[in-house]
N, C-alpha and C positions, 0 to 999 in steps of 0.2 A: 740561818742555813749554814751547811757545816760547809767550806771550801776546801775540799782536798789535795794534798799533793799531786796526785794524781790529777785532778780537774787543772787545776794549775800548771802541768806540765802539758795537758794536750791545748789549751789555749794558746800557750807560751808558744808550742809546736804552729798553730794553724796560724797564728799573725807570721809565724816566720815564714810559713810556707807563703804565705799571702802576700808578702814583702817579696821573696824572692818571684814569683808569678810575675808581678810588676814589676821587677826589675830587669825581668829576663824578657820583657815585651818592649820595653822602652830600650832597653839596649839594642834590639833587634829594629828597632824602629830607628836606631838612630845609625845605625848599622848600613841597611838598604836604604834610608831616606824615606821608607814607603810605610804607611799608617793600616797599610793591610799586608800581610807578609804567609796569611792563611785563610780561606776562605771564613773560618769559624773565627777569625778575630772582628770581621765585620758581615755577613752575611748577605748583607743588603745592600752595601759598601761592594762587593764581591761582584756581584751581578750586574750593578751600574758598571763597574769596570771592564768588565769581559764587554757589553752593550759597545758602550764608547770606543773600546779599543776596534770595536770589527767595527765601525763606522768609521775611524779614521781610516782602519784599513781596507775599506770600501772605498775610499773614496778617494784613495792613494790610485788603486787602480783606476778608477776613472779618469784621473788625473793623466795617467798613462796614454789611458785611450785618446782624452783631449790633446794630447802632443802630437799623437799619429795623425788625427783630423786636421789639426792645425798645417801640417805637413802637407797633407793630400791635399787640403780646401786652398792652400796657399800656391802649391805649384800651379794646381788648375787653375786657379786665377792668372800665374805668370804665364800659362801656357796658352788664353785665355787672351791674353792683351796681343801677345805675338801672331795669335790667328786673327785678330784683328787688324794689327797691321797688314798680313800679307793680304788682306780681303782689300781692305783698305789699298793698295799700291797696285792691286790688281784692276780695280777700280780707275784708279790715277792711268794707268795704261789705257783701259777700255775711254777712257772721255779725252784721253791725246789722241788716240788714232781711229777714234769717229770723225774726227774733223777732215774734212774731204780733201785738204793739200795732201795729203799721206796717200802714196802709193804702194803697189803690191812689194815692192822692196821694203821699204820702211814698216810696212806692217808683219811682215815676214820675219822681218831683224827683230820685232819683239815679242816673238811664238818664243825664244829660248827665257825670255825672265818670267815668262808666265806656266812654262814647265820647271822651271826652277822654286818657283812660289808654291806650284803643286807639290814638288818635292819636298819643301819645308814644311809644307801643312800637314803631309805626311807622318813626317818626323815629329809634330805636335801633337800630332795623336795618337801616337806612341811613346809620351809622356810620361817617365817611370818615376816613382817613390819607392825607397826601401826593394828595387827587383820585382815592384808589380806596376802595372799597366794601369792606370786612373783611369782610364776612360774605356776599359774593357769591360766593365760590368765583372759578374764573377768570377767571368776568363781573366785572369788579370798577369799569367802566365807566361803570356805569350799574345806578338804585337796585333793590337785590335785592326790594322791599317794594314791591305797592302799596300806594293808601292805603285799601287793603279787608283788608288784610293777606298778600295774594298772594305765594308764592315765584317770582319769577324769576329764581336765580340759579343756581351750580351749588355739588354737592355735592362738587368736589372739594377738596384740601387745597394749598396752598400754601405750600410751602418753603422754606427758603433755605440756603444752605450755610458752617458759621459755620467748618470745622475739616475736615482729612484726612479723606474720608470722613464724614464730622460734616454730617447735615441735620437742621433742626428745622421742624417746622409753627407756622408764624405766624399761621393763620387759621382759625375755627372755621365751622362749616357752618351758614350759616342757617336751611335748610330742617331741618334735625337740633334746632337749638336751640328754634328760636318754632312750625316748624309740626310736628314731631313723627316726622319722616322719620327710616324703620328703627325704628317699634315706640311713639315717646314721648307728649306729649301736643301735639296742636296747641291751639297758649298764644291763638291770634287767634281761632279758635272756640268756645273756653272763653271768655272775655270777650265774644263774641257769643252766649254762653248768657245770661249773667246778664244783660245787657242786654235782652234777649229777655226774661228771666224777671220783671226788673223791670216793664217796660213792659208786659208783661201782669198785673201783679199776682201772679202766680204763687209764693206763698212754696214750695209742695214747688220748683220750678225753682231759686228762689235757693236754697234747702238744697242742690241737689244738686250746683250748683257748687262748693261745700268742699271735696271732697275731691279734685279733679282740680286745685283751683286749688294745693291744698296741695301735690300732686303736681308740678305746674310748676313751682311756686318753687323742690322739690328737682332737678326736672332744669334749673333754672337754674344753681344753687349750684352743683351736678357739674360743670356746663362750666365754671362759673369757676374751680373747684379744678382740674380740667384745665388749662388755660389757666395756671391761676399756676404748677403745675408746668413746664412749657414755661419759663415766665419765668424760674423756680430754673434748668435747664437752662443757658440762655442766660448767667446771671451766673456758674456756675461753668464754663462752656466759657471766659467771656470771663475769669475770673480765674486760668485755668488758661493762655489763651495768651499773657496780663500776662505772666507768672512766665517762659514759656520765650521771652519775646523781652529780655525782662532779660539772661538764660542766653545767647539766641545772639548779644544786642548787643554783649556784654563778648566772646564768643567771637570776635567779627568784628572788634574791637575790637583784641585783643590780637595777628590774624593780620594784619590789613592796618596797623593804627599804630606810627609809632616813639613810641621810648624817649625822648623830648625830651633828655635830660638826656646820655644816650647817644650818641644820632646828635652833638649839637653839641660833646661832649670829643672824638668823634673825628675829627670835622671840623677843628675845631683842631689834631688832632696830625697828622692827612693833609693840611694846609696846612703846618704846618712841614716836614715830610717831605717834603714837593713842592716847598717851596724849597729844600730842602737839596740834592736831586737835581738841581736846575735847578742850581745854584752848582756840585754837583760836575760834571756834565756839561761845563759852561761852561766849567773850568778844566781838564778833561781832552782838550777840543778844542782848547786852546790849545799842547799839548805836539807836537811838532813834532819832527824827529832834530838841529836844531839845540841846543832844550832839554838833549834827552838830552847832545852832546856836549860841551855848557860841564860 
């Protein structure tokens, strides 16, 4: 078979061209650092990429969200311990001044720390995060508490979404905790008992506050233990999507990044090779039928 100059020169042409292709990919590879730099240089490579990346970014924002939960579930609980104290001390009052040496002076003199307790518990449930009200349900605007102890806010729950599918309630229900909504005790009318009972002298009244009050502190305690569950929740949702962005960073990691050490020995050896074709090319354009005939 006859090899022509012409055969020979477009051969000579496609290895160069085929040389420089490769050199112009490894360059650009070693350039970004990144083993895809076009969807058509990996196709399938491409698609996993764009996948992983909106899952990290997925899941960045939930991350986000897990902060603000943390934030909410964590006041309510401090806000949460503090309404237990004032239940608690108002309690301590009502079982000092059942005891029948206490007269109408003495019990009178502490109607002022049991309207002052009212007034803190007040202030507890008007408990803000970030300029919203945690225990206002959707009203979260503006104070769920008067300062009579009044609910104005609403009874629903407020979510947030930390995971696929994954919502957690960040917020407990005011009306449910202090004033007794669906069955419990209203915590601001018990405290306007013994007030009442003191200011009238009434020790049967102050006895009878005991056991309701005792009762509050435990449906205090229940929402907190609620509440810190939620909390547990939220730290192993978040230590659960720690672990699998670890998992999909190294994944993402290993689909879109070069081999440093790789990409740049071949880089060198497709520079040598591309001069080599350039020099042979070069000296094959120079043969001519005079060549041939010396």
């Amino acid at each position: 078979m006859r090899v022509t100059d012409k055969s020979i020169a477009n051969n000579s042409l496609a290895t160069l061209q085929s040389n420089l292709e490769r050199l112009t990919k490894l360059s650009q590879q070693a350039s970004s650092g990144l083993k895809i730099n076009a969807p058509g240089d990996d196709p399938a490579g491409a698609v996993k990429t764009l996948q992983l990346k909106g899952t990290l970014k997925d899941n960045d924002q939930y991350a986000r969200n897990s902060v603000t939960g943390t934030a909410w579930l964590g006041q309510t609980d401090n806000a949460m311990s503090s309404m237990g104290d004032v239940v608690t001390r108002a309690h301590e009052i009502a079982m000092e001044m059942a005891n029948g040496t206490y007269n109408a002076s003495d019990r009178a003199g502490a109607v002022n720390e049991v309207t002052q307790l009212t007034a803190q518990m007040v202030q507890l449930g008007n408990t803000q995060v970030g300029g919203k009200y945690i225990f206002g349900g959707f009203k979260d605007d503006a104070p769920p508490f008067s300062t009579t102890g009044a609910f104005t806010g609403t009874e629903d729950a407020v979510s947030i979404n930390v995971g696929d599918n994954t919502n957690v309630a960040i917020n407990y229900s005011g009306g449910k905790l202090l004033k007794g909504t669906g069955g419990g005790i209203d915590i601001f009318a018990e405290l306007q008992k013994l007030s009442t009972a003191l200011s009238t002298n009434s020790q049967s009244g102050v006895e009878a506050t005991l056991n309701t009050l005792d009762t509050s502190l435990t449906q205090i305690t229940s929402a907190r233990s609620d509440a810190g569950s939620r909390m547990n929740r939220l730290d192993n949702v978040t230590a659960d999507r720690d672990s699998a962005n670890i998992n999909i960073s190294k994944s993402l990691s290993d689909t879109q990044n070069i081999d440093v050490v790789k990409v740049y020995s071949e880089l060198a050896n497709q520079q040598t090779a591309y001069q080599a074709a350039l020099s042979t090319t070069a000296k094959i354009s120079q043969l001519s039928l005079l060549n041939y005939l010396k």
